[in-house]
C-alpha positions as a printed NumPy array, in Angstrom:
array([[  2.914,  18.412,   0.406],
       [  3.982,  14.897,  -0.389],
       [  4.099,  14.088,  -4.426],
       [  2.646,  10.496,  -3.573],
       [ -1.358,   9.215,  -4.275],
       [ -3.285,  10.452,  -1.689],
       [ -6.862,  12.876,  -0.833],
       [ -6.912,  16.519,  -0.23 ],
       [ -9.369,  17.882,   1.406],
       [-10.269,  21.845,   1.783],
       [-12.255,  23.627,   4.387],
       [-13.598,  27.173,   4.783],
       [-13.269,  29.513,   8.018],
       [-15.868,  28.108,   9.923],
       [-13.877,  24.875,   9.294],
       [-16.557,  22.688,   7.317],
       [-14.941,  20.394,   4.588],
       [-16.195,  21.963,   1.402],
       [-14.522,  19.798,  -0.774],
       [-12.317,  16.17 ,  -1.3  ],
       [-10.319,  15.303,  -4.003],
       [ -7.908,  12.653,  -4.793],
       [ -5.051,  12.377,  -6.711],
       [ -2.301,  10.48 ,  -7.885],
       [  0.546,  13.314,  -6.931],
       [ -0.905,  15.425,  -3.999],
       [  1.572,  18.353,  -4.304],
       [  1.178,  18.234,  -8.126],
       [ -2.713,  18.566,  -7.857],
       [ -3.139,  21.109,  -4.864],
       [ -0.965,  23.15 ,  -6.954],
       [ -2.995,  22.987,  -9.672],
       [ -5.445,  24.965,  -7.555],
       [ -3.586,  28.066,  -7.364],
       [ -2.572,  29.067, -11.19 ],
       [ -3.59 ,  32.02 , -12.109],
       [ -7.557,  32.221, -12.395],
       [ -7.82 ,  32.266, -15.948],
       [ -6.879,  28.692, -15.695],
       [ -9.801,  27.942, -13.417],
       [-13.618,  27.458, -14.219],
       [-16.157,  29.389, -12.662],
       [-17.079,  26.962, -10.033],
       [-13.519,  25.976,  -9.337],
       [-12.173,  29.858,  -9.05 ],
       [-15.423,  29.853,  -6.673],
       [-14.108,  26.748,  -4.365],
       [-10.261,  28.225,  -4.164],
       [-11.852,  31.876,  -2.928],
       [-13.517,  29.862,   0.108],
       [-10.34 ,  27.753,   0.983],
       [ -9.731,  28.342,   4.285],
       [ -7.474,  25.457,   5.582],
       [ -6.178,  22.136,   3.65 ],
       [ -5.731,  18.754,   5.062],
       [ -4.109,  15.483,   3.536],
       [ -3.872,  12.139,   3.716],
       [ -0.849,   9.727,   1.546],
       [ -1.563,   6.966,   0.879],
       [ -0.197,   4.124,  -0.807],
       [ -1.794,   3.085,  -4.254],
       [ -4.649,   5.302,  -6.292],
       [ -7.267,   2.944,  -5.906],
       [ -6.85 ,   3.488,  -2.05 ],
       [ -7.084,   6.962,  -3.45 ],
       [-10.057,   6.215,  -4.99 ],
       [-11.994,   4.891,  -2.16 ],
       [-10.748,   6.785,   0.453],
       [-11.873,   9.522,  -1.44 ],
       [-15.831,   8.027,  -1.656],
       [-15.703,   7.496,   1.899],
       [-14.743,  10.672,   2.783],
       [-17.533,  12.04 ,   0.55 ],
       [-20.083,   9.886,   2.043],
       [-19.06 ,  11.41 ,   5.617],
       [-18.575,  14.915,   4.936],
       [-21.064,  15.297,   2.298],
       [-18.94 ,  18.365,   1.035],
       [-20.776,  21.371,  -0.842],
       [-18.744,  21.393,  -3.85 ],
       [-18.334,  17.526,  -4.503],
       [-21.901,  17.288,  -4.462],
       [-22.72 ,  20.536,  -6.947],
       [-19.858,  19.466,  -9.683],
       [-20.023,  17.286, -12.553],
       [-22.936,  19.483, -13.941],
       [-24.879,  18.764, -10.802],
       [-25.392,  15.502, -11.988],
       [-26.502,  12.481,  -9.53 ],
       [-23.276,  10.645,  -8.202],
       [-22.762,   6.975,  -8.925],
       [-22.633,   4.139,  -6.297],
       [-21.736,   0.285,  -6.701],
       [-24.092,  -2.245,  -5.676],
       [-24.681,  -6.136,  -6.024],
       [-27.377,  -7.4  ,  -7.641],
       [-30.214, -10.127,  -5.791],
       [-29.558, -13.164,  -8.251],
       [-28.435, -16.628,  -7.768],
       [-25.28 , -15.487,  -9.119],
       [-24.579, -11.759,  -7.953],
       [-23.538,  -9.734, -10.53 ],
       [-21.836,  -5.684,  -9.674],
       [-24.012,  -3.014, -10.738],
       [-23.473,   0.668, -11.   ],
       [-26.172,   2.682, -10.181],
       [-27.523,   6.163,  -8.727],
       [-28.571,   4.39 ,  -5.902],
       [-27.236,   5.486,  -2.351],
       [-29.057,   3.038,  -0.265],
       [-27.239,  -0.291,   0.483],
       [-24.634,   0.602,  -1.647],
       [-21.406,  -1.154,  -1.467],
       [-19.229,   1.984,  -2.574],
       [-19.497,   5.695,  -3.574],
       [-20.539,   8.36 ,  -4.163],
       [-18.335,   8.685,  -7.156],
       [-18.748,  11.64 ,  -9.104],
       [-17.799,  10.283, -12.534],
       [-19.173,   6.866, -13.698],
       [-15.589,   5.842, -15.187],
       [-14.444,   6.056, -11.585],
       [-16.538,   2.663, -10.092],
       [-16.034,   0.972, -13.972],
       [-12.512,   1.359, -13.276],
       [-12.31 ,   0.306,  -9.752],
       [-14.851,  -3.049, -10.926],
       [-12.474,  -3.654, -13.78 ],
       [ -9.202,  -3.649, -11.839],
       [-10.834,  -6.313,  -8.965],
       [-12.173,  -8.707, -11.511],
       [ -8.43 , -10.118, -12.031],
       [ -8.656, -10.637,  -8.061],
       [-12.035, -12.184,  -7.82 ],
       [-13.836, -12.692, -11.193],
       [-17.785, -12.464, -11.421],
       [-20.167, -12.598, -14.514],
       [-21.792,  -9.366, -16.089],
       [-23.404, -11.267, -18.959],
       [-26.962, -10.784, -18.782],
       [-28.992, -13.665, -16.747],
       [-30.365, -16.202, -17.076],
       [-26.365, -16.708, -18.99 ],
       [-27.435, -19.715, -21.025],
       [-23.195, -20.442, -22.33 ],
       [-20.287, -19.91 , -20.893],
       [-19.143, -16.052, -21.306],
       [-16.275, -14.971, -23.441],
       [-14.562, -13.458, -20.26 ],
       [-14.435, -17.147, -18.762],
       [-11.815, -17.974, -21.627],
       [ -9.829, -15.018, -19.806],
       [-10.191, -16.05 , -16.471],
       [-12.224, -13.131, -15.656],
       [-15.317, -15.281, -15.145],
       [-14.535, -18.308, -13.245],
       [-16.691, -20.134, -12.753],
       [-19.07 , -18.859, -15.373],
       [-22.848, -19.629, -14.745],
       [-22.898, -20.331, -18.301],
       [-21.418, -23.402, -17.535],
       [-23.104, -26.332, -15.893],
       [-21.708, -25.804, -12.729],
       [-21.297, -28.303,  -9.686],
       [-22.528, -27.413,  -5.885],
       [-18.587, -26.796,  -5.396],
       [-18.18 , -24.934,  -8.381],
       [-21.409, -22.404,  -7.205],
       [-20.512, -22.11 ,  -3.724],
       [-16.518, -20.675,  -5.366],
       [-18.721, -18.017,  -6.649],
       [-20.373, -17.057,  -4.081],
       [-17.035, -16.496,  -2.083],
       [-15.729, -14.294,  -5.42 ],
       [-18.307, -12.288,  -4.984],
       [-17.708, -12.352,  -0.638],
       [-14.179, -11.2  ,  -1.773],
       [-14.995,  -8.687,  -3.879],
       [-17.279,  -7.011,  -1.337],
       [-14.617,  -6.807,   0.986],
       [-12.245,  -5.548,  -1.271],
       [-15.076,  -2.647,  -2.253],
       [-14.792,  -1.883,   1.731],
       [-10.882,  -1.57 ,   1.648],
       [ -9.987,  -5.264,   3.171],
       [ -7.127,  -6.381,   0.678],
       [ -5.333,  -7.582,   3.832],
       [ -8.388,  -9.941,   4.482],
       [ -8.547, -11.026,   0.836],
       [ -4.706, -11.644,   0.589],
       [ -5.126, -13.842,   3.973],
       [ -7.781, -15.858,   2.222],
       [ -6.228, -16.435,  -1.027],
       [ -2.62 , -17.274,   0.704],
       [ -4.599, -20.021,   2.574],
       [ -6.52 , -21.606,  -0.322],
       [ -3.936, -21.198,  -2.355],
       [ -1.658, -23.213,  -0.118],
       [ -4.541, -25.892,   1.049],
       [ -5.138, -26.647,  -2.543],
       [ -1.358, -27.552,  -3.483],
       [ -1.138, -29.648,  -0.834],
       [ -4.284, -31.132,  -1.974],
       [ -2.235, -31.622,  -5.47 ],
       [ -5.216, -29.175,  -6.955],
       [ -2.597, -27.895,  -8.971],
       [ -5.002, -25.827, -11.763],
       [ -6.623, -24.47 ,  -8.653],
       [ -3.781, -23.284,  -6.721],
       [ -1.631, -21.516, -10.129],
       [ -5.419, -19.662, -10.48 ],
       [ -5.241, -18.937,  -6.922],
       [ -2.108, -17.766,  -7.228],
       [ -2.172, -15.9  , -10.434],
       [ -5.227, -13.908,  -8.332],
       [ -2.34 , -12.746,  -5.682],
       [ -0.611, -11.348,  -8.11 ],
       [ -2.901,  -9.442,  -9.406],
       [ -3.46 ,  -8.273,  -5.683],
       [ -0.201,  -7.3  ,  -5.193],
       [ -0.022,  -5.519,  -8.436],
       [ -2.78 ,  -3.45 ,  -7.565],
       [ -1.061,  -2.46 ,  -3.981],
       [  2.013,  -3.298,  -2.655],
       [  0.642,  -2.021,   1.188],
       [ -3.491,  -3.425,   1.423],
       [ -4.752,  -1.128,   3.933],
       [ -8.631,  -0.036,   4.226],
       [-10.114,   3.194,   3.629],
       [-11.02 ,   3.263,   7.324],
       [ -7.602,   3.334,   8.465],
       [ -6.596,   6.3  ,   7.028],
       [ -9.659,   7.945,   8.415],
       [ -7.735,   6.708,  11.589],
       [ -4.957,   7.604,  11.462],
       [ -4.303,   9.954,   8.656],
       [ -0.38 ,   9.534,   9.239],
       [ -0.658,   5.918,   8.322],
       [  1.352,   5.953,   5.637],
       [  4.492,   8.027,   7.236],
       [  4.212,   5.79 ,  10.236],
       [  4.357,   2.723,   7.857],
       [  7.184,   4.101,   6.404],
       [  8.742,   4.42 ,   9.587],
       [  8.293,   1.034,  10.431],
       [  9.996,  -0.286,   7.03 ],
       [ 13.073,   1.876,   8.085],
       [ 13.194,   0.664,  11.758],
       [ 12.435,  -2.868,  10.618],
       [ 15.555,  -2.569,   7.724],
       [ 17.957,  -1.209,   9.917],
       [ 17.348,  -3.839,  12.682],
       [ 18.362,  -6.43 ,  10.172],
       [ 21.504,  -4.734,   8.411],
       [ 22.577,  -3.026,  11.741],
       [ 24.475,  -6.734,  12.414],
       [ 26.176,  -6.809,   9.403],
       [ 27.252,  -3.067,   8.904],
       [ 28.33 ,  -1.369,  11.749],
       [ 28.536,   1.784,  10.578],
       [ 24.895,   2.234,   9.153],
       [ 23.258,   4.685,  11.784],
       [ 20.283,   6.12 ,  10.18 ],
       [ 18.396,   5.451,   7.218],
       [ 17.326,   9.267,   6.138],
       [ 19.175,   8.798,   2.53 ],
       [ 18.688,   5.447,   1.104],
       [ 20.113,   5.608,  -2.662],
       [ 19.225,   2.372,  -5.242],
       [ 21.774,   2.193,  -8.276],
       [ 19.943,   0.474, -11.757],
       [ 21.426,  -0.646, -14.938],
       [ 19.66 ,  -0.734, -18.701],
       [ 21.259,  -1.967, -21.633],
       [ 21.   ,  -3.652, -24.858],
       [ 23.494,  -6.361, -25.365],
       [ 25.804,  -3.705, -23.669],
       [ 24.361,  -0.518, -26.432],
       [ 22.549,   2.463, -25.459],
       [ 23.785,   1.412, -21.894],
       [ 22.088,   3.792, -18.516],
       [ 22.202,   3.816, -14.898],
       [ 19.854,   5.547, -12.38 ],
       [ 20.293,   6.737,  -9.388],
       [ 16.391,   6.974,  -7.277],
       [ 16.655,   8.257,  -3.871],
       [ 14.146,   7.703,  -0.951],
       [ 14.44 ,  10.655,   1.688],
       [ 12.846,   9.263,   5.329],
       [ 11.754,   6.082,   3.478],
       [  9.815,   8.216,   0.68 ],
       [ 11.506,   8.506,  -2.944],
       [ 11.729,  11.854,  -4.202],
       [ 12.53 ,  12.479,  -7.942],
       [ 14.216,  16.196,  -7.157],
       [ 17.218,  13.735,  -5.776],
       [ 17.054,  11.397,  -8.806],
       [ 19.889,  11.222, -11.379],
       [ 20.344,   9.414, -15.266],
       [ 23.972,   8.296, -15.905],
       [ 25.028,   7.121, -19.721],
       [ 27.349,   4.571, -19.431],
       [ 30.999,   6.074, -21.117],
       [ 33.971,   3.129, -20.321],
       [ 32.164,   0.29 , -20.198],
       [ 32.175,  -1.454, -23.253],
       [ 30.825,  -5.044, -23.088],
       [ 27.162,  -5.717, -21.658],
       [ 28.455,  -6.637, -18.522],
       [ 26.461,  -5.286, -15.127],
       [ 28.961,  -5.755, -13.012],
       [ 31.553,  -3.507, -14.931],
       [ 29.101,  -1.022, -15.697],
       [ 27.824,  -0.776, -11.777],
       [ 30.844,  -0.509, -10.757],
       [ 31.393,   2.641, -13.195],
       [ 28.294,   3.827, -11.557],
       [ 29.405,   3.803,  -8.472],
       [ 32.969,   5.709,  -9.082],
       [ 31.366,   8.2  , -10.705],
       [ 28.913,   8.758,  -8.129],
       [ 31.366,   9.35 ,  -5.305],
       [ 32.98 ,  11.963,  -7.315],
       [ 29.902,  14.581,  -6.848],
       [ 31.019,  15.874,  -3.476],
       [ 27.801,  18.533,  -3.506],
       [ 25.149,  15.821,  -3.446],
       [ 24.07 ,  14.649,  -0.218],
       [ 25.831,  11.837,   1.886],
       [ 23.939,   7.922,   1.861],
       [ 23.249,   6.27 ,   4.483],
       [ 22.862,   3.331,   2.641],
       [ 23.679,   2.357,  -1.05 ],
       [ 21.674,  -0.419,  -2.436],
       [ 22.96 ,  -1.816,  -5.908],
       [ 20.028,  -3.775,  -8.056],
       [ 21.939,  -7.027,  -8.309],
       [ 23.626,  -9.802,  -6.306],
       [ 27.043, -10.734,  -4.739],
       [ 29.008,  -9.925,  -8.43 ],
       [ 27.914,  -6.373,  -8.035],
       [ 28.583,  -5.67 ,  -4.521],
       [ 32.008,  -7.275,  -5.054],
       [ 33.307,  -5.36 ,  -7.631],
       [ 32.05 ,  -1.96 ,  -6.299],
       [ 33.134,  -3.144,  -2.981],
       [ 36.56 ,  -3.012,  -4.42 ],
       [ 35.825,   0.681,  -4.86 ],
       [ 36.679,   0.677,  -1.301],
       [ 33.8  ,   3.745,  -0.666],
       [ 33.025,   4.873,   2.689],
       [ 29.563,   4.103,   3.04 ],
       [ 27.378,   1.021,   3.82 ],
       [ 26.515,  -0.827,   1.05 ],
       [ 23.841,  -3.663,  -0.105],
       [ 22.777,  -6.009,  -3.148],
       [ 19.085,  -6.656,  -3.958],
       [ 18.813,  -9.544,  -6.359],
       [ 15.788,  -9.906,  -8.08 ],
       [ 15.376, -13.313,  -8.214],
       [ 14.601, -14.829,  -4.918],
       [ 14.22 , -10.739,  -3.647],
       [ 17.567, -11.627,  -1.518],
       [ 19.261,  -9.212,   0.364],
       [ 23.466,  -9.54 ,   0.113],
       [ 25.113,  -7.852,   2.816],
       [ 29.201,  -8.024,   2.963],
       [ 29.917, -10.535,   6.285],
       [ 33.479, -10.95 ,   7.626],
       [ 35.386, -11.046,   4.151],
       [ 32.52 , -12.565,   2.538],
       [ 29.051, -11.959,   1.895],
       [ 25.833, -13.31 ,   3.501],
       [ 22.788, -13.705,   1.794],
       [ 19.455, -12.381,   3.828],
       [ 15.702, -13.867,   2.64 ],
       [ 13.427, -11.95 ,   4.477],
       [  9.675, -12.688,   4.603],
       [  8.768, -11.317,   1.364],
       [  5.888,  -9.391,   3.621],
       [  9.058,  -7.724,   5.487],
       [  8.226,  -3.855,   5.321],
       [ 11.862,  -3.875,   4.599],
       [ 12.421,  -5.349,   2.288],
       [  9.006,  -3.736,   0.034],
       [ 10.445,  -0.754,   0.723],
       [ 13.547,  -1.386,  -0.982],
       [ 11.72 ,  -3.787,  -3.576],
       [  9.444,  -0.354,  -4.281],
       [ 12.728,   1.381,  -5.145],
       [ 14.529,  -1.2  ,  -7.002],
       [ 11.624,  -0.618,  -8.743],
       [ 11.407,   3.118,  -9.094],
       [ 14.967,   2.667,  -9.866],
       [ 14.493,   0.353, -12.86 ],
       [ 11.43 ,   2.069, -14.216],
       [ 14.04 ,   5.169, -14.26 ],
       [ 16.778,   3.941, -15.937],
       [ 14.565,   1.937, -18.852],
       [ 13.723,   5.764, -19.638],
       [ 16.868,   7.115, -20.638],
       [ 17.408,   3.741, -22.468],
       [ 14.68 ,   3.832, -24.477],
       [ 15.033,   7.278, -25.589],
       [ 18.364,   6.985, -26.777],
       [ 17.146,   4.019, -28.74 ],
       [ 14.374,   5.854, -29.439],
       [ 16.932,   8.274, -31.089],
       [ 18.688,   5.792, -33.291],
       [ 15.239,   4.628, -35.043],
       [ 14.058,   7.614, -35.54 ]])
């Protein structure tokens, strides 16, 4: 059972799905299941005595998660889903009839846009994380001034405002947006951003094209992978085959440059945290067949270095991690940096390939006949999101250990 975001569903003997759950670790969760029954509710020590078989499906964020999970409910109609919460009517998004659509929640099944959701904090959550994609107005209509929200972005353009035929027809295609991202088509609202985004800088619309862009970032913060529901209904493997693809598509562009990477099974991303060179870590994250996995991961407190340089304290790192024979051979070291780092731990002279990352520009830095070439992938290169997802996991790690041993000092 993988520990990413994903649904779970369970089935009895006759093979009926008698229950779907999401979660944000899968292995964590379905384990949760199995304490000992004193742990367990009634109707929960109920549903584990009728478990039969259990299926899942990864997937990549946990508002995927979260709608995967509705539309899985909405086909199976499973026993238990429908009986918890108290037994009390499930909750389904809709749009209201207005001039100016507004998102209501209801417990309304017919022509809904999403659900059933079994909790009402589930859609308010879901409504509150799109808004920073495509705002809307909830003030009540008809909205006679401009919402406080509009001061926030979150309601642009507000029909509190006197608002232009141009100005009305942008908020019709927020709320277009937001219907398709309801369905699971952030790949279709990313498209359409990208492209008004870039038609309205060269227009020299420059207000409209940083709000345009600001919106993609809040996209890509909410998923780095936009895939819909419906494909993982699909293909329930999507997310092992996408991970396939980002280590097939990595090692096709680093094969040129380091002849002896074979595989990718063991990729290992190196992180450094300091403060002006105190309370100095490193991590270690490790991603096993392109998925990280925290048993592998390791905290390192800086000892010899003693300025606040990267560089020296990478390359410490580095030395030190070579020297733990028992752990498990990379295939591929990636250092969160650029060309100082992989110099000076390339003077480590270590037998195995090895990679910068640096943040900046997301380049790649690859070592290239004495020297070093500098790779700028398409930042939609499953590659290179893969290792951008570690470099990542790999800095949130290291900040931990930082700020606990600073953490130490104030207390």
């Amino acid at each position: 059972m993988p520990i990413t975001p994903g649904v779970y569903i369970f089935k009895n003997t006759q093979g009926t799905v008698i229950y779907v759950g999401k979660a944000k670790n899968l292995k964590r969760r379905v384990a949760s299941y199995f304490n000992s029954p004193v742990k367990l509710g009634p109707k929960t020590n109920k549903l584990v005595s009728q478990i039969h078989t259990l299926d899942h499906i990864p997937v990549n964020s946990e508002i995927e998660a979260l709608l995967l999970e509705s539309s899985l409910i909405r086909k199976f109609k499973p026993f238990y889903n429908l009986i918890s919460k108290d037994d009390r009517t499930p909750y389904f998004i809709h749009l209201t009839k207005e001039e100016y659509p507004r998102p209501v929640i209801n417990h309304k099944p017919q022509k809904a846009l999403a659900g059933p959701f079994l909790n009402g904090l589930i859609p308010r959550r879901i409504l509150k994380s799109l808004r920073a994609v495509t705002p809307y107005c909830l003030a009540q209509r008809p909205v006679k001034t401009p919402c406080f929200y509009s001061h926030l972005n979150l309601c642009r353009p507000c029909p509190g405002s006197d608002l232009t035929s141009d100005q009305k027809k942008e908020y019709q295609k927020n709320i277009l947006r937001l219907k398709k991202l309801l369905s699971g088509n952030f790949a279709g609202v990313k498209s359409q951003l990208t492209a008004n985004m870039l038609q309205a800088s060269k227009l020299q619309n420059y207000d409209k094209a940083a709000n345009l862009r600001d919106q993609l970032q809040a996209l890509e913060n909410l998923l780095n992978t936009p895939i819909a529901a419906d494909e993982y209904l699909v293909n329930p493997n999507l997310v092992q085959d996408q991970r396939s693809l980002s280590l097939d598509k990595l090692e096709a562009e680093l094969s040129a440059y380091l002849p002896t990477l074979k595989r990718l099974n063991r990729i290992e991303m190196f992180d450094v945290a300091h403060l002006s060179g105190t309370f100095a870590t490193a991590a270690m994250v490790v991603a096993v067949n392109g998925q990280p996995n925290p048993d592998y991961y390791r905290h390192f407190k800086i000892k010899k270095a003693q300025t606040d340089s990267d560089v020296d304290m990478m390359a410490e790192v580095l030395s030190r991690r070579v020297k733990n024979a028992s752990w498990p051979t990379p295939d591929l070291i990636v250092l969160d940096g650029g060309i100082p780092q992989l110099a000076a731990v390339l003077k480590l002279d270590l037998n195995y390939p090895l990679i910068s990352l640096a943040k900046r520009q997301e380049t790649i830095v690859v070592p290239a006949n004495g020297g070093f070439q500098e790779l700028n992938l398409d930042r939609s290169h499953p590659g290179l999101r893969l290792l951008q997802n570690l470099r990542n996991e790999a800095h949130r790690f290291s900040r931990r250990l930082h700020h606990r041993l600073r953490g130490k000092i104030i207390s």
